[in-house]
C-alpha positions, -999 to 999 in steps of 0.1 A, spaced: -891 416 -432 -887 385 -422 -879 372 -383 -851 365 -372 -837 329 -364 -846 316 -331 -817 298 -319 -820 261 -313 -798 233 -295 -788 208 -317 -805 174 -302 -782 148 -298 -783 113 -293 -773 103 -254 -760 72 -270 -737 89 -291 -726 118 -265 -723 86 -242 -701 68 -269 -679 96 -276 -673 101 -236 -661 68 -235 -642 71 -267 -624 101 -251 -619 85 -216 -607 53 -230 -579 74 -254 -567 95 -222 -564 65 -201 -547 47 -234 -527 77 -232 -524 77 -198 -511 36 -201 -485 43 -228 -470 71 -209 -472 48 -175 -454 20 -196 -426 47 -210 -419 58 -174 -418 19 -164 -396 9 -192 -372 42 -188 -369 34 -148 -362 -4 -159 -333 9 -179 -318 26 -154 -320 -1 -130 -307 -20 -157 -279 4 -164 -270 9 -124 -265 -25 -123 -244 -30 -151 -221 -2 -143 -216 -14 -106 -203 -46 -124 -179 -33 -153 -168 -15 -116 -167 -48 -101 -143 -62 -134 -123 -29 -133 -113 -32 -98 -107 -66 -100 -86 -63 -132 -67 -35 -115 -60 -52 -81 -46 -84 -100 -26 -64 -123 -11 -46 -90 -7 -85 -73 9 -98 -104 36 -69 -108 41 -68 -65 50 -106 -65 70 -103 -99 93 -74 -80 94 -97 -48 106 -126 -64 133 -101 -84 142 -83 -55 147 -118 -32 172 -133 -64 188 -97 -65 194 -94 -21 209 -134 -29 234 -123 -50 243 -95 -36 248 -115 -4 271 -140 -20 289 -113 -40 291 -97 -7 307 -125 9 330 -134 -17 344 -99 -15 351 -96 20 370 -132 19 389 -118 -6 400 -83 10 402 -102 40 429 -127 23 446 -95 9 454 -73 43 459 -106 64 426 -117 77 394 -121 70 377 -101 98 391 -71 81 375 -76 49 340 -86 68 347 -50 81 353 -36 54 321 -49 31 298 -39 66 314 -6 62 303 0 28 269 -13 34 263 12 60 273 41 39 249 29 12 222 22 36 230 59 47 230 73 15 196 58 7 179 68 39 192 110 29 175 103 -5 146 78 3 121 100 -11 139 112 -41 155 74 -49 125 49 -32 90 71 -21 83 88 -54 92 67 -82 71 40 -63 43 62 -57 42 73 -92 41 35 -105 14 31 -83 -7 58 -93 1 51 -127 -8 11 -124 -41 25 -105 -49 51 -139 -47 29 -166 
């Protein structure tokens, strides 16, 4: 029979074991730097991209509140030539019902009469006739 194997460590060279520890520490901590890096660069893009958003914001508002300026003082200017001839048509009118019944008081009268009746009739409907077509151009103007 013969005897069995006695088992013996391999002998190894503490140059080599010491060279292959340092190969393995040197690939985790290049591990370690590449990962490091990727979180770097991925909280750099998000800075990046925080920033960038807060300005398209910045344009967006700024496109949207001179859109609303642009319309407001288009209206004001249409309204102020519409109130002007209205006021002259207005006054025309009443000299001329005032020339018809005899004086011109009555025909003043007469046109202040039916300005108070329209003023009337706008204050019943203000919110069917003025609050909510204007709030829906607003919110429109504000959604596109």
């Amino acid at each position: 029979m013969s005897e069995p194997l006695a088992y013996t460590s391999p002998v190894v060279d503490p140059d080599i074991q010491c060279k292959t520890q340092q190969h393995h520490n040197s690939r985790w901590a290049m591990s370690s730097h590449n990962e490091l890096n990727g979180v770097e660069t991925l909280f750099q893009q998000i800075g990046e991209y925080a920033e960038t958003r807060a300005e398209l914001l910045k344009l967006v508002a700024v496109n949207k509140a001179s859109e609303f300026v642009s319309s407001t003082a288009v209206q004001i200017a249409v309204y102020l030539i519409a109130s002007r001839v209205v006021l002259l048509l207005s006054i025309a009118a009443a000299l001329l019902l005032g020339e018809w019944l005899g004086g011109y008081s009555y025909g003043f009268f007469i046109v202040a009469l039916a300005f108070t009746l329209a003023g009337m009739l706008v204050y019943l409907r203000r919110n069917q006739w003025v609050k909510d077509p204007v709030a829906r151009l607003l919110i429109a103007k504000v959604l596109e």
